[in-house]
N, C-alpha and C positions, 0 to 999 in steps of 0.2 A: 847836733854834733855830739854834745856832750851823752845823748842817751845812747849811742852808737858807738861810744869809748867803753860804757860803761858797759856795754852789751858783751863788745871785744874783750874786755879785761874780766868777765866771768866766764866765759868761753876759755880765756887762756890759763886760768888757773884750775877749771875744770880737767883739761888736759895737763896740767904740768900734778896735778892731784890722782889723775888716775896712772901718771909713769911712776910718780913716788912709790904709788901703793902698789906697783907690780899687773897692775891692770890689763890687759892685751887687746883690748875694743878703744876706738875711739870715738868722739863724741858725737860723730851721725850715727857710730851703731848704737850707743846709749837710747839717742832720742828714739832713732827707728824699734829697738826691742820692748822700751816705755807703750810707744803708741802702738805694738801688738798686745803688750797686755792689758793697757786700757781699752782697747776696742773688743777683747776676747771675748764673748758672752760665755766662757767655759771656767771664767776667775774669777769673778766678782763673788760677794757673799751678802750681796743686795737684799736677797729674799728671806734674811733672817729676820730681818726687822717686819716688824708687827707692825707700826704705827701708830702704837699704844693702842687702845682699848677700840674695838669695835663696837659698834651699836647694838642694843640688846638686840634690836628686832633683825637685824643684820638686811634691811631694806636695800642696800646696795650689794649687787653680785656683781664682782669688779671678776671671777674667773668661773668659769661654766664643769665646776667637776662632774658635769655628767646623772649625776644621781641625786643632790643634793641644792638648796638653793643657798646654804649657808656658807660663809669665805671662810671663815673661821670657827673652830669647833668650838663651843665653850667647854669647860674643865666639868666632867661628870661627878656628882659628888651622891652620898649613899643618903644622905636626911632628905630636907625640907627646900636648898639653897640651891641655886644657880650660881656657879663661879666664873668670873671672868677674868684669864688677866691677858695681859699684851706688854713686851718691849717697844722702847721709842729710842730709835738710835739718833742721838743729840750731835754725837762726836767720833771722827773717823780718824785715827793717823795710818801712814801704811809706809813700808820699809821693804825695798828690794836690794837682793844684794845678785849681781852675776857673777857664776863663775865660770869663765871662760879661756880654756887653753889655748886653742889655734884660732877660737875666735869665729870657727866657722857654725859651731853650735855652740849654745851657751844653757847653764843651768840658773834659774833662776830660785831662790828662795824669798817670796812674800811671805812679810809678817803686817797682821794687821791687826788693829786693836781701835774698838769701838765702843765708850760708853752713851750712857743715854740713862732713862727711868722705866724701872716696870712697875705698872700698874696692876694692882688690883681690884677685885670687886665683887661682892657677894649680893644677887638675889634673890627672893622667895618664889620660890617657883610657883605659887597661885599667882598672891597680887602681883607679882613682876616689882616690888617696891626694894630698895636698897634697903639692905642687912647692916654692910660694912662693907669698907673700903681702906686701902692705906697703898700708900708708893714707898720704891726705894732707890737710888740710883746703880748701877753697874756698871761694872767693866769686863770686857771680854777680849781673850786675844787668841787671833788663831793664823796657825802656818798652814802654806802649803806650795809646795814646788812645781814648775814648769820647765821645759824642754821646747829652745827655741834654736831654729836652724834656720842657716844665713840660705836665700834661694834666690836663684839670678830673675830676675823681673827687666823685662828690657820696656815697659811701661813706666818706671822711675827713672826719675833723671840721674839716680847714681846707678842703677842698673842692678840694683837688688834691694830685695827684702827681707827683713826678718818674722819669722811666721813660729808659732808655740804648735808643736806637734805631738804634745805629750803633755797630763798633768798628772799628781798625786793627788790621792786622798788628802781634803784637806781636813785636817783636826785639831780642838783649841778648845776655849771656855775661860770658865771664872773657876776659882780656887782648885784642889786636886784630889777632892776626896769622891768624884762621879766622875764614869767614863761611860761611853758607846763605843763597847770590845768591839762588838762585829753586827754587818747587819745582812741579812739574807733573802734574795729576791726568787717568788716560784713562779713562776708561770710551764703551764696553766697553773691555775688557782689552788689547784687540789694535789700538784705534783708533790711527790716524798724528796725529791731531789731537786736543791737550790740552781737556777741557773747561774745567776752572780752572787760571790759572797764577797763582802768589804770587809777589811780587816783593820782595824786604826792600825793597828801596829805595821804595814804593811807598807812602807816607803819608797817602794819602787813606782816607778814612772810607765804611766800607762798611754799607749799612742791611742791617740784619737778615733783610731781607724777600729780599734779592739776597745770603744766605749760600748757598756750595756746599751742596746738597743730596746723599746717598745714601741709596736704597735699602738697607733690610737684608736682606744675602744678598748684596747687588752686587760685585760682581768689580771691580776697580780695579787699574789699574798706578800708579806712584807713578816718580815720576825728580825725582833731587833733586843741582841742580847747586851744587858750592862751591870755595873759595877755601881756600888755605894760604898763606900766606907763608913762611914758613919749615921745612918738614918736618923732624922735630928727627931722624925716626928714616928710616931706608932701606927701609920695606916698604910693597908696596903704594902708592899712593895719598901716604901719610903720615897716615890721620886713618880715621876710622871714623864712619860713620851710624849713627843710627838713627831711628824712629820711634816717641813716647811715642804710645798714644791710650788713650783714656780719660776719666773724672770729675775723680779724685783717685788718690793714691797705692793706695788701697782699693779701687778700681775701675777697673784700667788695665793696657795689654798694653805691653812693649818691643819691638819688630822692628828686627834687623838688615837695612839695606841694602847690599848690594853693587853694586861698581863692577869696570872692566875690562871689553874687547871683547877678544875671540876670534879669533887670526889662524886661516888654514886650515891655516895649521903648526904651528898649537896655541900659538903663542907669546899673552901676552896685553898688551896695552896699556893702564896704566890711566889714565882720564881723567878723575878728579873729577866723574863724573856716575854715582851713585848709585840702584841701582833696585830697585823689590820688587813681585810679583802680590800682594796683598789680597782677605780680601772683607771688607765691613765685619761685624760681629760680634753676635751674636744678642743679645749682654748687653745690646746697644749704646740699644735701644728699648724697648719693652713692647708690651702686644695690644691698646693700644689704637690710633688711628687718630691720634693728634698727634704733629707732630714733636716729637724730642728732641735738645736741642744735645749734640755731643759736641768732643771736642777733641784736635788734631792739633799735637806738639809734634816740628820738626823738629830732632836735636841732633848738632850732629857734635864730637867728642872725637879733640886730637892724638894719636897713638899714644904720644909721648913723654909725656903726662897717663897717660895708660894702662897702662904699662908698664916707668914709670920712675921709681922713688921718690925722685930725686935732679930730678925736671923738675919745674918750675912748672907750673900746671892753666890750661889753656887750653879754651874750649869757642866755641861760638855754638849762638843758636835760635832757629828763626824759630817762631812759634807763631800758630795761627788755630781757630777753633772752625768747626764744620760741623754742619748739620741732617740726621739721618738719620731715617726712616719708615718703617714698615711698605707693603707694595706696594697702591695703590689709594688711600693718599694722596694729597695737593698734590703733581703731579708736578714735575720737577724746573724753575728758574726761573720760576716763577709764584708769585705771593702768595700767602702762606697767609689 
C-alpha cells in the first residue's frame, strides 16, 4: 500500500511541476515521448565509445568492414612506434528538455555528457613490445535535438503514439579550442561534387525520410574539414581524425582519416581537411530489403590529448546517423 501512495504522490507532483512550469504534455505523453527516444536507434551516441584499448593483434572482428580484418585503426605514426589509444566511457548523465505548444508535436533537446578514461599506448613496430603508455580521465558533452509528433495508433490502449520524425546534427566534445566545421560525403568515390554535406553549424531538423542514404557495398570518399586553435603539439596538422561508424560500442568500426597535399617535390602541406575511401560495410544491413539506420560519428582528438599525459583532453564530434540498404531498395533520396 504504502509503495502505491508513494508511487501516486510522484505521479502528482510530477503533474502539479509540469502546470507550474507552463508545460502543455502530460505525464503519459512525457513517458510515451521518453520511451521514443530511448528506443530510437537514430539518438543514442553508443558508438563513440572505444572500450578502451583494443588488442594489439585485434584477434576479434566484432564488425566485417568489408576490406579490412581490423575493428579498429591503430593511430599512424611517422618513426619506429605503433600507437594505440581508445576511450572507456565509465559515466553517462543525459537531460531532455520538450518543447511543446499544442502538444501535438514536440521539440525535444538532449544533452548528454559522458566521462570515462582514455588510454594510451605505444608499440615498436618490430618487437610488438611496449614503448609507453599513460591514461587520463574525460569529459564530454554533446547536444542534439529531435522532432517528435503525436500519431494516432489504435494498437495502444490510449490510442496513440509518439514517434521522432526528425533529428539534428548532433555536436559536443571536451573544451573549445577544436571543432569538425563540416564533413563531405562523394559517392561515387571519385565524384567533384559532394552528395551530402554536414554542417556543425547547421541546426535545423532534418526528417527522416531526407536522411543520407548508402548502398551496401558503395564506395564513398569522406573529407572532413576542422578547426584547432591552438596546436599544442608541432606534428602534422596538430590533431587527428577519425571516423566511429557503427550501433554501439559492440557493433562498430574506428577509421583513421588523413590529411596533407602532395607537392611534386614531395614536400607536403597539411591543411586541416581530412580524408578517407570507404565502402559502407556488409555488417551494416541484413538480407532483407529495409533500410537500416547506421551511425556516422565524426571525432577529432588534439595530439597534445593523445600523446601527452601532462595535456588536458580536448576533442570535438559532429555526429549524424545514415540509412544504408541492400541494392534494389528505396534508392537513394526518395521516401521510403
Amino acid at each position: 500500500m504504502m509503495k502505491k501512495l508513494l508511487t501516486l504522490l510522484l505521479v502528482t507532483l510530477f503533474v502539479v511541476s509540469c502546470e507550474d512550469n507552463g508545460m502543455n504534455y502530460s505525464h503519459a505523453d512525457y513517458l510515451k515521448m521518453m520511451a521514443a527516444i530511448n528506443q530510437d536507434e537514430m539518438i543514442g551516441l553508443d558508438a563513440i565509445d572505444d572500450d578502451g584499448l583494443q588488442d594489439e593483434d585485434y584477434d576479434e572482428t566484432l564488425y566485417d568492414m568489408d576490406f579490412t580484418s581490423s575493428r579498429i585503426d591503430p593511430f599512424p605514426t611517422d618513426g619506429s612506434a605503433v600507437f594505440r589509444f581508445g576511450r572507456k566511457v565509465e559515466d553517462r548523465t543525459r537531460d531532455i528538455q520538450f518543447d511543446c505548444t499544442d502538444c501535438d508535436v514536440a521539440i525535444a533537446t538532449i544533452t548528454q555528457t559522458q566521462s570515462g578514461t582514455f588510454y594510451a599506448k605505444a608499440y615498436n613496430k618490430e618487437s610488438h613490445e611496449e614503448i609507453d603508455s599513460f591514461e587520463k580521465a574525460f569529459s564530454e558533452t554533446f547536444v542534439k535535438r529531435a522532432r517528435l509528433e503525436k500519431k494516432d495508433n489504435a494498437e495502444n490502449p490510449d490510442g496513440y503514439v509518439w514517434r521522432i520524425t526528425a533529428v539534428s546534427i548532433g555536436t559536443g566534445g571536451a573544451g573549445s579550442k577544436l571543432s569538425v566545421d563540416e564533413v563531405r560525403i562523394y559517392t561515387p568515390m571519385d565524384s567533384d561534387e559532394a552528395v551530402y554535406t554536414l554542417n556543425a553549424s547547421d541546426a535545423s531538423l532534418i526528417d527522416k525520410e531526407s536522411m543520407p542514404k548508402l548502398a551496401i557495398g558503395e564506395s564513398f570518399r569522406i573529407e572532413v574539414s576542422v578547426s584547432n586553435s591552438d596546436p599544442i603539439l608541432d606534428f602534422r596538422s596538430g590533431e587527428a581524425v577519425n571516423l566511429h561508424i557503427g550501433k554501439h560500442k559492440k557493433h562498430k568500426a574506428r577509421r583513421g582519416l588523413r590529411d596533407g597535399v602532395q607537392a611534386d617535390d614531395g614536400t607536403i602541406t597539411y591543411d586541416n581537411v581530412f580524408v578517407r575511401r570507404l565502402k559502407v560495410p556488409k555488417g551494416a544491413g541484413s538480407d532483407s530489403k529495409h533500410r537500416r539506420p547506421l551511425k556516422m560519428y565524426f571525432s577529432v582528438l588534439d595530439f597534445g590529448t593523445m600523446l601527452d599525459s601532462d595535456v588536458d583532453y580536448y576533442s570535438s564530434v559532429l555526429a549524424f546517423p545514415f540509412h544504408v540498404y541492400n541494392e534494389g531498395d528505396t534508392p537513394r533520396g526518395t521516401d521510403g
